[in-house]
Each structure stands twice: as structure tokens, then as C-alpha cells.
C-alpha positions, 0 to 999 in steps of 0.5 A: 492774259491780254493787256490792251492799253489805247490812247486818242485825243476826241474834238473839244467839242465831243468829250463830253459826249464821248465820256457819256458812251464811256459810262454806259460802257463801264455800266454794262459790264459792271452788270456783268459781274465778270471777273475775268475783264478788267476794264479803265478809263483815263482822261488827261488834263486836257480832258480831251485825250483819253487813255484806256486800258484793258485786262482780260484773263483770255480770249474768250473775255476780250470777245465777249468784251469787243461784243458788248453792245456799248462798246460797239455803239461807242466805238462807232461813234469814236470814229464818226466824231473824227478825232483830232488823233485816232485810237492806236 
């Protein structure tokens, strides 16, 4: 089992858009159906610093998790918001 937990703070000005990338990514794989990936996403009070956390039964379910066109397509855009605190 893989268990990856990230925490980052986005501008108050990017949370909105960066929920939305969350959604779209929650979205796809729920037409995945798969039951070996477990996936959450945490928004604090602030409604700035999110917290994600990831299960996976395997290898094989993380990389067809870090593939999925969403999250790659969320992931960049992370990154070119420049968040006040980064992904760790």
C-alpha cells in the first residue's frame, strides 16, 4: 500500500480555480471505477491551504493515478498559480 498525504497554500485569488482542477480530477477517476486508488481532498478554513491525501493498493494504481490527464493538467497549473507555500 502507498499512502501519500500533500499539504500547500494557493493565492486567494487561485482557490477557486484550483478547486475546479480538483473536481475535474475527482471526476475522472470516479469513471474509472477503480478499487484499488483511494483518493481526498481537504480544504482548511482558510479555504486557501488544501491537503490531499492519496491511497493506493500499489505501484501500478499510482502511475496510472500520476497519468491521469486531469491531474497532470492540475498539477501544472499548481505550479504556475506559484503558490504562497508549494506542494510538500
Amino acid at each position: 500500500m502507498i499512502i501519500t498525504t500533500v499539504r500547500y497554500v494557493v493565492q486567494a485569488a487561485y482557490a477557486a480555480q484550483n478547486q475546479e482542477h480538483v473536481r475535474r480530477v475527482m471526476e475522472e477517476l470516479r469513471a474509472l471505477h477503480r478499487t484499488d486508488l483511494k483518493y481526498s481532498v481537504f480544504m482548511e478554513d482558510d479555504g486557501k491551504t488544501f491537503i490531499h491525501l492519496r491511497i493506493c493498493a500499489n505501484e501500478e494504481a499510482s502511475k496510472v493515478f500520476d497519468t491521469l490527464p486531469t491531474f497532470q493538467a492540475f498539477a501544472a497549473a499548481l505550479l504556475a498559480s506559484h503558490p504562497e507555500v508549494p506542494p510538500s
